[in-house]
C-alpha positions in Angstrom: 60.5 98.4 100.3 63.7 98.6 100.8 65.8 96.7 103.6 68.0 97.8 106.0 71.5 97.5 106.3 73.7 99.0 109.4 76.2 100.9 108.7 78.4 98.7 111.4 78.1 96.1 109.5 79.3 97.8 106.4 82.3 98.8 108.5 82.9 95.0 108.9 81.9 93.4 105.4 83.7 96.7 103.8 87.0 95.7 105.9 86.9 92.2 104.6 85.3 92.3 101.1 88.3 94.8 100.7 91.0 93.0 101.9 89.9 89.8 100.3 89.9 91.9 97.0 92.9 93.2 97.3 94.5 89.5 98.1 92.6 88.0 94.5 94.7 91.1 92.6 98.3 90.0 93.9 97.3 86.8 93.5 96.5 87.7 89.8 100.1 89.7 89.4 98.2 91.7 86.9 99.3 94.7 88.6 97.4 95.9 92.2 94.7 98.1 92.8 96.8 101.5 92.4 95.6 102.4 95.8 97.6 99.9 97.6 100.3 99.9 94.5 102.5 102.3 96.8 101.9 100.0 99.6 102.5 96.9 98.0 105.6 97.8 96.6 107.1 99.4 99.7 106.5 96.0 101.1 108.1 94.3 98.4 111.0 96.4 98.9 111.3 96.8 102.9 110.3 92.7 103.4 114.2 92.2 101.3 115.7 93.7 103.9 113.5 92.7 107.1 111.8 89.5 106.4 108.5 89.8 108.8 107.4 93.1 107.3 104.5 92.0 105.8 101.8 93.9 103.0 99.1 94.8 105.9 102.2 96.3 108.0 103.3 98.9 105.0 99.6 99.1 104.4 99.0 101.2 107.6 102.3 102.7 107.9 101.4 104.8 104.4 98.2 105.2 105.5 99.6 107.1 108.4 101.5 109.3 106.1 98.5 110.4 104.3 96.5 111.1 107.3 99.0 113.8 108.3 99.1 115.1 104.4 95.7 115.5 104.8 95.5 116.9 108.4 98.1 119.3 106.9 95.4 119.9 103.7 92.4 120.8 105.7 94.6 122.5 108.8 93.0 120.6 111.3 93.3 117.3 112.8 90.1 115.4 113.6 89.3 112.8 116.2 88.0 110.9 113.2 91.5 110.5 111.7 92.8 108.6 114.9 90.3 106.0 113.9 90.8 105.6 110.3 94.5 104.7 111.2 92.8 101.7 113.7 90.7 100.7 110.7 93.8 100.8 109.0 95.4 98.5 111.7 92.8 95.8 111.4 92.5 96.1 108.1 96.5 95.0 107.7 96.2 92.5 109.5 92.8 91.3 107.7 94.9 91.7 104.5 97.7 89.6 106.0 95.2 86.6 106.6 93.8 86.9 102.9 97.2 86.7 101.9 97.6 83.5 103.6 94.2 81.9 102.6 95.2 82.7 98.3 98.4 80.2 99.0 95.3 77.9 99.2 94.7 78.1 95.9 97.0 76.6 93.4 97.7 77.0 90.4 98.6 80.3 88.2 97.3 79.6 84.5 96.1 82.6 82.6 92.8 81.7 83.3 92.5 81.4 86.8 94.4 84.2 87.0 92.2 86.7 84.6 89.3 85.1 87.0 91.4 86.5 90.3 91.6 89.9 88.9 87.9 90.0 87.7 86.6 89.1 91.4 89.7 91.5 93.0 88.7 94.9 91.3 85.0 94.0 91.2 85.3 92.9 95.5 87.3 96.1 96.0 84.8 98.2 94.8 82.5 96.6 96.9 84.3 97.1 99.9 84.9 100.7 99.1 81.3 101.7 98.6 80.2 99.7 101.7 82.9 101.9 103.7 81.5 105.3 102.5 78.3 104.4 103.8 79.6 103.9 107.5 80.1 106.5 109.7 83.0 104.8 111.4 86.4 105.9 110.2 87.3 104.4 107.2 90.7 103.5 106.0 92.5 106.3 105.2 92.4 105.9 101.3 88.6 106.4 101.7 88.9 108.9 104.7 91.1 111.4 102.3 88.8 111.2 99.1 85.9 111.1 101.5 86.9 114.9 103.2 88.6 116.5 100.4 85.5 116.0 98.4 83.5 117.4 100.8 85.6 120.3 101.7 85.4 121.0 98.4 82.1 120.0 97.2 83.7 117.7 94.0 82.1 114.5 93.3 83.0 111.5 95.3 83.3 109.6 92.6 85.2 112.1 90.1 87.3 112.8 93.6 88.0 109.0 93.7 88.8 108.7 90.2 91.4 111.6 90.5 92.9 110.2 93.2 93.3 106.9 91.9 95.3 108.0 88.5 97.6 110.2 90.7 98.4 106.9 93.0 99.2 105.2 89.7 101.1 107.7 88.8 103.4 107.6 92.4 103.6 104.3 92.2 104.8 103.9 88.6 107.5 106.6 89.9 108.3 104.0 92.6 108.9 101.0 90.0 111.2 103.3 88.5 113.3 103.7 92.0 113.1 99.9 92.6 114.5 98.9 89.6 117.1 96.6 91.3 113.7 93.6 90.9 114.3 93.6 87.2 111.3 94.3 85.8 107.6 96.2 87.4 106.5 94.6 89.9 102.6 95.8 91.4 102.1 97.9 88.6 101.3 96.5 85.1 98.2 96.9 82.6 95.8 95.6 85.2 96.8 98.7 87.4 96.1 101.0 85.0 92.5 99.2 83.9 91.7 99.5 87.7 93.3 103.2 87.9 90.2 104.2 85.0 87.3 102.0 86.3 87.2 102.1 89.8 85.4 105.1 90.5 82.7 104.3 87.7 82.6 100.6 90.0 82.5 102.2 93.0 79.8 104.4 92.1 78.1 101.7 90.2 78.1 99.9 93.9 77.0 102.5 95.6 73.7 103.4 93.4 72.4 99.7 93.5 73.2 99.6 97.6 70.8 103.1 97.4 68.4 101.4 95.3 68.2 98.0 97.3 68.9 99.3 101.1 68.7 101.8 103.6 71.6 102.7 105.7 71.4 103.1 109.6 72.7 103.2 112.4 72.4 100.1 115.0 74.3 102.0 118.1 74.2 106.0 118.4 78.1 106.5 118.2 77.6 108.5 114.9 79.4 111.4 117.0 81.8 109.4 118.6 83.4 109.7 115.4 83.3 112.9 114.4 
């Protein structure tokens, strides 16, 4: 039989596993997921110029941004979008404490590092597939591939895989703008490896959470979030 697991608590391991992912990939400097590539290197940009702006703080202010695009997609604005940007929030600031917890960890040899990257994209996609089994509003990465590919009836997973390569490709465009660091900085090999796996990982995940466990509800806030 299979066991259940509540979909709050996938809201809270998804926030975590993911932001704990995301933390093993910088710490790699293989290139980031291309998810948060934009993100990351809006922070690496903004934090020369204001030294407390942190990762988790241009995390949800991008994630902002593409709550409007898609608001504007869909031509309506949901309550549910208010709440990714909170999950959003605490993510960032989850993401911050990862951050803090990798300067734990010493040492950058190739190995350690090609270890880093293995458990970042493979913990990512964790995180991701736990989030699109919650009904709470997940991060607005999730929330946008979640709605389009229901508004459309695509694939989540195709969907996912779409988005992803055209994130690569924005943030590739960004390296280009920032050239003044010298070299690419968040985007590298690994970045594109992610860019063509992920979605295969994520649905990978999300078949063996099927197979293993049943998703339900603890409280009956499922329309609280609508």
């Amino acid at each position: 039989m299979k066991k259940t697991f509540y979909t709050e608590m996938a809201y809270v391991i998804g926030i975590i596993t993911l932001a704990l992912g995301t933390a093993f990939m910088e710490k790699a400097d293989f290139g980031m997921s291309m998810v948060v590539a934009p993100a990351y290197l809006t922070y690496l940009k903004v934090s020369e110029y204001v030294s407390w702006f942190s990762f988790g703080m241009a995390e949800y202010c991008l994630q902002a941004v593409l709550i409007i695009i898609l608001a504007i997609i869909l031509r309506r604005f949901k309550r549910k979008y208010i709440f990714s940007f909170i999950t959003a929030f605490i993510y960032g600031n989850v993401l911050d404490l990862m951050m803090k917890a990798m300067t734990l960890i010493e040492g950058d040899s190739l190995a350690l590092r090609t270890v880093c990257y293995g458990f970042g994209i493979i913990i990512c996609a964790i995180g991701v597939s736990l989030l699109f089994n919650t009904y709470i509003s997940p991060e607005a990465y999730e929330l946008f591939v979640k709605e389009i590919s229901s508004k459309f009836n695509f694939s989540i997973s195709k969907t996912k895989t779409a988005y992803d390569c055209c994130s690569c490709l924005i943030a590739i465009m960004m390296s280009f703008m920032f050239m003044g660091f010298g070299h690419f900085e968040g985007v590298k090999w690994g970045t594109v490896i992610c860019a063509l796996v992920n979605g295969s990982l994520i649905g990978l995940c999300s078949k063996l959470f099927e197979k293993y466990f049943t998703f339900s509800d603890a409280f009956n806030l499922r329309r609280f979030f609508e």
